[in-house]
Steps between C-alpha positions, in 0.01 A plus 500: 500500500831435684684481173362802416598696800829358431498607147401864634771521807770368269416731258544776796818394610621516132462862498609572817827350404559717227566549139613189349878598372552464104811457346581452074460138525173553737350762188545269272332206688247755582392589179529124399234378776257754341454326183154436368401855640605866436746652772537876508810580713562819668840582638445829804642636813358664765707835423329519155228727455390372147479146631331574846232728293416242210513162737142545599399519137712223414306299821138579361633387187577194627184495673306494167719255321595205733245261408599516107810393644723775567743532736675829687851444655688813684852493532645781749836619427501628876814452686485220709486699855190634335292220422239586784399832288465275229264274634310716710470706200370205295285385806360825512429520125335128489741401298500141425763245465693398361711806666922464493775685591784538226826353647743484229887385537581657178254867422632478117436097486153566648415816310581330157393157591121695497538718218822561367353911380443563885696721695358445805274830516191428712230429424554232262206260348556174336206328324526114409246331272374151593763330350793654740590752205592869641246677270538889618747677670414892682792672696312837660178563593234261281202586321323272713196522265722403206600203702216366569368486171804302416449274788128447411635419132739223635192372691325411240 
């Protein structure tokens, strides 16, 4: 029970503290650690209509799909100074982690190191198949039905 509550406090605190920052080398290692399951990544900002408006679709999505082994990441591309929008948006929006904030050195390095066609528009959605392998690639708003037929498929 102790353990437990230290689990859940922990767990608290990790929030509170903010948006874990992710740099190239940090996307790459991210994707990496999500082997074995499929990771749908969505790049947003707080300033961005289309990606406020879908997120909650994206959540119940996630919602319906985590025990197959899916996972949902969010990476903000909020400035730094605005990372409390960010996560009180996300908090608001149940959002689960893992949640990061984009904190590149380089903007081209970063941009291309994810997808070398992106420009950086928001929103941006990566899929990965099980096997690491960036599968699908949607700059704009997403047909989030569309996308969830091809998550279901990599499910499988």
């Amino acid at each position: 029970m102790k353990l437990a509550l230290v689990l859940v406090m922990g767990a608290g605190m990790m929030t509170a503290a903010g948006l874990a920052p992710l740099d190239e080398a940090a996307y790459s290692k991210m994707v990496a650690a999500n082997k074995g399951k499929v990771l749908l990544v969505n790049f947003w900002a707080t300033y961005c209509v289309p990606c406020r408006a879908e997120m909650p679709a994206l959540v119940k999505m996630h919602e319906r799909l985590k025990a197959r082994g899916f996972v949902f990441a969010t990476i903000s591309a909020d400035e730094p100074e605005d990372e409390p929008k960010a996560r009180m948006f996300l908090d608001q929006n149940k959002v689960p982690a893992p949640r990061y904030l984009r904190k590149a050195a380089n903007e081209d390095a970063f941009l291309n190191g994810v997808d070398a066609k992106w420009s950086g528009a928001l929103p941006a959605t990566f899929l990965y198949d099980r096997s690491g392998k960036k599968v699908k690639a949607l700059f704009g708003e997403s047909d989030l039905k569309a996308l969830e037929a091809s998550i279901i498929q990599l499910l499988r």
